[in-house]
C-alpha positions as CSV (number, residue, x, y, z in Angstrom):
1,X,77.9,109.7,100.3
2,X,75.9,107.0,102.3
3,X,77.6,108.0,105.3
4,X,77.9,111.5,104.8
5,X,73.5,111.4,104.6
6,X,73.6,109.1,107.6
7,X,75.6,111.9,110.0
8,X,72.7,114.4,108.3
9,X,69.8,112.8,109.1
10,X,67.7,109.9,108.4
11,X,68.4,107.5,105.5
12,X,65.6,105.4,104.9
13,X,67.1,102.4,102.9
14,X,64.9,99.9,101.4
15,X,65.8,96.3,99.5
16,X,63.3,94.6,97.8
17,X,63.5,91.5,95.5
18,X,65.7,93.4,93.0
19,X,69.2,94.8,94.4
20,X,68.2,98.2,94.0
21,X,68.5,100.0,97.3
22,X,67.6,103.9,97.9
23,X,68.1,106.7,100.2
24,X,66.1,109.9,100.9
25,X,67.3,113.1,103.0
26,X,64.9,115.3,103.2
27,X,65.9,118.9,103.4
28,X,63.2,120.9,103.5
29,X,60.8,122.3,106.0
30,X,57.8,122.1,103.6
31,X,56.4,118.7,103.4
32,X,54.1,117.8,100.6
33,X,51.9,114.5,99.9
34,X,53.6,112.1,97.6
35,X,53.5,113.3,93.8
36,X,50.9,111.1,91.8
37,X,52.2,112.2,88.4
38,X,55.6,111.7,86.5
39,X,58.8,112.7,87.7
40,X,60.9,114.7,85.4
41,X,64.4,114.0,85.5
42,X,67.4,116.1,84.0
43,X,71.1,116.0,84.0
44,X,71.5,119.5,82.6
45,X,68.6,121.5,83.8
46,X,68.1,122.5,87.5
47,X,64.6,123.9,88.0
48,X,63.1,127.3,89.6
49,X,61.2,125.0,91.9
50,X,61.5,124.4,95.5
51,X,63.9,121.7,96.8
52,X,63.1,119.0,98.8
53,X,65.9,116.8,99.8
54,X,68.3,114.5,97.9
55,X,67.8,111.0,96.6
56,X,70.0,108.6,95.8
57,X,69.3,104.9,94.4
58,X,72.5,101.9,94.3
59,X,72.0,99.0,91.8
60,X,74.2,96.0,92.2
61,X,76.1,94.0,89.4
62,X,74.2,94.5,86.2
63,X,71.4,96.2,87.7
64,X,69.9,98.3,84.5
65,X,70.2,101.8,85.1
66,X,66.3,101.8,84.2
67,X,65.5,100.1,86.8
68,X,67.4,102.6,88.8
69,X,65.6,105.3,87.3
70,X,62.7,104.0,88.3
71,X,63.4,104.0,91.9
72,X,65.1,107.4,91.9
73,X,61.8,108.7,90.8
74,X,59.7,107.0,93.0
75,X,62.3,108.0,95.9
76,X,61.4,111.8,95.3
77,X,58.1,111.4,94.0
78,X,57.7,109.8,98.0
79,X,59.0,113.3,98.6
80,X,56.4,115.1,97.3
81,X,58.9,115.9,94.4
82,X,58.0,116.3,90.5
83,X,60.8,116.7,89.4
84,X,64.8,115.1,89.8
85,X,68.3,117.0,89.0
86,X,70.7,114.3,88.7
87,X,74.1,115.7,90.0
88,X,75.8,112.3,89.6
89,X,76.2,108.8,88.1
90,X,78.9,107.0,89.0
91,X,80.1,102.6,89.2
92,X,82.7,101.9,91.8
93,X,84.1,98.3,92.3
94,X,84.8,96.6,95.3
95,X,86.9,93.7,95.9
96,X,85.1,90.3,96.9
97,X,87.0,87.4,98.2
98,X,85.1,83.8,98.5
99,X,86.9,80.8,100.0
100,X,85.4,77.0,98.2
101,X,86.1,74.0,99.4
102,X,87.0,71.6,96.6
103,X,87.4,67.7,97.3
104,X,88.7,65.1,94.8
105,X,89.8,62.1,94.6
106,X,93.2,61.6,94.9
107,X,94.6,58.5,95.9
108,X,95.2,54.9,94.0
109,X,92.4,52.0,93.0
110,X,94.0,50.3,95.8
111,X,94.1,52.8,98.0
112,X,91.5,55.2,97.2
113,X,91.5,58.8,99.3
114,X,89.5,62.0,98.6
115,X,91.5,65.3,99.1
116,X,90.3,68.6,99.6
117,X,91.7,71.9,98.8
118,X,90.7,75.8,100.0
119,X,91.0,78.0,97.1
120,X,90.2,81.5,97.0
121,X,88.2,83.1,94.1
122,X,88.7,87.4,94.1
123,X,86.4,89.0,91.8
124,X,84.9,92.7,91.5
125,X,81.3,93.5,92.5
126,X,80.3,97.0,90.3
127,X,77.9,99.6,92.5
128,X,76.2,102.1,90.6
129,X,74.5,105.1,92.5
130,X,72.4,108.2,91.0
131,X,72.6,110.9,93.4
132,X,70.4,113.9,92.3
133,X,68.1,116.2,94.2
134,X,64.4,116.6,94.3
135,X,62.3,119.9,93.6
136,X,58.4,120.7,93.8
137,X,58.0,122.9,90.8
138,X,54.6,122.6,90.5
139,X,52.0,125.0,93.3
């Protein structure tokens, strides 16, 4: 979907300290000053308000989806948005390969040598995104 918003228009994609990242497409003409108040968020309930653009937030590993929350909220609240319809929540896994170095000592007490050996360690890295669109419902 990342892509798809980058052939669109501008992705604004933002990593702080956490490994939450976000992106923001607006879609609307209108612009309105960030929302100061709470964002209300829905899975179930799309609103009669006007909407803005689409947000989407990415948490690495264990990221809590809290903290994603947060920052999906934020994202659209940038927007001028009060409100979020989530259309989507979903983890995908991507292969990670890391090459180690290991030495050790193989060889004698006479004749002492240190080895080293190249092993590869696969593992899956989980990437949760939110995807869900923003809406001014209030005047």
């Amino acid at each position: 979907m990342k892509r798809k918003l980058l052939a669109l228009g501008t992705v604004i994609t933002v990593a702080g300290c956490s490994s939450v990242e976000h992106g923001v497409f607006r879609t609307a003409s209108v612009r309105y000053p960030p929302y100061p108040g709470p964002v209300l968020v829905s899975r179930t309930h799309e609103p009669s308000g006007i909407p803005l653009g689409v947000v989407q937030v990415y948490g690495k590993d264990s990221q809590p989806i809290g903290e994603l929350m947060e920052e999906l909220t934020r994202s659209a609240a940038a927007l001028g948005a009060d409100f979020v319809k989530v259309d989507r929540v979903a983890t995908r896994f991507d292969p990670v390969a890391v090459d180690e170095t290991v030495s050790y000592e193989c060889g004698t007490e006479k004749e002492p040598r240190t080895c080293t050996q190249t092993q590869t360690t696969r593992y899956e890295v989980a990437t949760t995104q939110v995807l869900g669109r923003a809406f001014r419902t209030a005047p």
